[in-house]
N, C-alpha and C positions, 0 to 999 in steps of 0.2 A: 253720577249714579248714586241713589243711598246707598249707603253698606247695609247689608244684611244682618240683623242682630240676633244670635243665634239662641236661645234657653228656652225658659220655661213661656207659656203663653204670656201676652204682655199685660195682660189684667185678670179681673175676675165677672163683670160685667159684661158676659153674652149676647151680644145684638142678634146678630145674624150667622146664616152658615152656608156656605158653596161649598158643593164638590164637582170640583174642575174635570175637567177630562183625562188628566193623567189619573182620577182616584185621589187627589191630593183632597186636602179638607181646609177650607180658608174661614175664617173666622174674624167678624168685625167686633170691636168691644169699646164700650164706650167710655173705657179707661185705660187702653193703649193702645190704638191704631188699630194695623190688622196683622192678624197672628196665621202660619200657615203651618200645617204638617202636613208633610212631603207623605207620597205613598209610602204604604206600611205603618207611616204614621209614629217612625221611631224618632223623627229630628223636627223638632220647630225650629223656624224662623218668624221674624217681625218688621212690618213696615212701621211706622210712625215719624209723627210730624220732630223736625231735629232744629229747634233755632237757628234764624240765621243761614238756615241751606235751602237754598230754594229746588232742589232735586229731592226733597224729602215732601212727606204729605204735607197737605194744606191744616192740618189738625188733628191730634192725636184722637180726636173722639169721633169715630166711624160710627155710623150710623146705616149704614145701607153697602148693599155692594149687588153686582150683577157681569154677569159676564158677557164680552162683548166678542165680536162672530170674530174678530182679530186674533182672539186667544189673551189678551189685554183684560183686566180685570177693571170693570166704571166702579170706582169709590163715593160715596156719598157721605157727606162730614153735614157738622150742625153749619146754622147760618147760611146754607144754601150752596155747597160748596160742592164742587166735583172732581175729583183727578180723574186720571187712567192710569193704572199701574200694569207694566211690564213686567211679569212672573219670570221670563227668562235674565230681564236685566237690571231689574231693580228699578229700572226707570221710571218715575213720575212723571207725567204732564197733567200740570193744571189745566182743567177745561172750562167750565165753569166758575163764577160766583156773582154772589149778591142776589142768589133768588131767594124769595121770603119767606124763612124758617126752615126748619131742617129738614134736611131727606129722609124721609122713612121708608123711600121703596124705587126699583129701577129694576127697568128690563128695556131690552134691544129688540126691536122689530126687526125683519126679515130685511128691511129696508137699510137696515144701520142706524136704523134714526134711534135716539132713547127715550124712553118714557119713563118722566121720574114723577115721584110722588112729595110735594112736601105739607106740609101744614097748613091745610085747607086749599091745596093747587094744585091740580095737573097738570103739568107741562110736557111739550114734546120738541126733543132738540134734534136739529139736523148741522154736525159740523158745517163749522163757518157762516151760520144763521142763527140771530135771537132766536131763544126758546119761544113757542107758540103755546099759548095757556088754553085749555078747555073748557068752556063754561062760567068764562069771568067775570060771569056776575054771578055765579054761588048759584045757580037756577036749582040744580040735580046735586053737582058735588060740593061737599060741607066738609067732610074730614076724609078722602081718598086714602087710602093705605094700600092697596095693592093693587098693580094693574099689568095683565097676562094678556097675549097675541090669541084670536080666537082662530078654529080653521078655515071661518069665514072671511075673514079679514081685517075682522073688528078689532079693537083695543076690549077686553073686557076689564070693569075697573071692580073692585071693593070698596063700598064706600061708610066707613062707621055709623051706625043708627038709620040709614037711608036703603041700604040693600045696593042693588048689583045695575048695574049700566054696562052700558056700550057705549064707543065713540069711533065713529065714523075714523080714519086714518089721516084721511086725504081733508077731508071739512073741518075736522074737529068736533062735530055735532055730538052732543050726548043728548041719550035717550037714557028710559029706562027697560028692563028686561023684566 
C-alpha cells in the first residue's frame, strides 16, 4: 500500500476538485499528485507517484479524477494513464495506459463503465475490455473536455469550439444537440 504523506497540499497547480461523500475534498494538481482533506478539512494528506514502488500512482501529475460507484477514486495522469485509488487503503491499482494524450476528464456511468476524455478522444472503458473510442474519425469531436450521464441515457459530451453532443451508450454514435 503507499503510505500516506501527511502536510501541507503537494503543489500549487490546481487541476481539479471532488467532494467525496464523506464531505472530504480531493484535489488533483499538476505538480504533486493528489492532495485530500479529510472532513472539516483540518488534515491533508497526499497520494503521489514514489520511484520504484509500484503501489504508488502511475505519475505525480494528475490530471483528472472521478469517482467511481465502489467508493474508489479513477485518477487520470498525462500520457494516458489511469489508476484507481482506494481512500480507505491507500491502495493504487493501475488500470489503464498508452492511450493518446492526457486525460482531461472522467466520469462513471450507471453502468460502471468510464468515460474518459483525452486530447482529441472519447473513450469508454469497461473493465477487462479495450477502451472503445467515439467518433474515430474526428466527424463531431475535435477537442472533448467534459462528458456527463444525461437522464435519458445518453452520454452528454462538451466539446471545445464545436458545442455539445450526445452519444448513444450502447453504439457509441455521436450526434449533435
Amino acid at each position: 500500500n503507499q503510505p500516506v504523506l501527511y502536510g501541507d497540499l503537494p503543489g500549487t497547480w490546481v487541476w481539479s476538485l471532488l467532494i467525496d461523500h464523506e464531505g472530504g475534498l480531493w484535489v488533483t494538481m499538476l505538480d504533486g499528485g493528489v492532495g485530500y482533506l479529510a472532513p472539516g478539512w483540518n488534515d491533508t494528506s497526499r497520494y503521489t507517484h514514489i520511484p520504484d514502488d509500484p503501489a504508488s500512482l502511475s505519475d505525480s501529475i494528475v490530471t483528472a479524477m472521478a469517482r467511481g460507484h465502489d467508493g474508489r477514486i479513477w485518477v487520470g495522469e498525462r500520457d494516458g494513464r489511469i489508476d484507481k485509488l482506494d481512500p480507505a487503503t491507500g491502495k493504487v491499482e493501475h488500470v489503464l495506459s498508452g492511450l493518446s494524450g492526457d486525460v482531461l476528464g472522467m466520469t462513471e456511468d450507471a453502468r460502471n463503465r468510464l468515460w474518459i476524455n483525452v486530447q482529441g478522444r472519447l473513450y469508454r472503458y469497461t473493465a477487462g475490455q479495450p477502451p472503445l473510442q467515439a467518433d474515430p474519425k474526428g466527424r463531431w469531436l475535435k477537442h472533448p473536455l467534459e462528458v456527463e450521464p444525461g437522464p435519458d441515457g445518453k452520454m452528454y459530451v462538451r466539446d471545445f469550439g464545436k458545442g455539445l453532443f450526445q452519444v448513444d451508450q450502447e453504439t457509441m454514435a455521436v450526434t449533435p444537440v
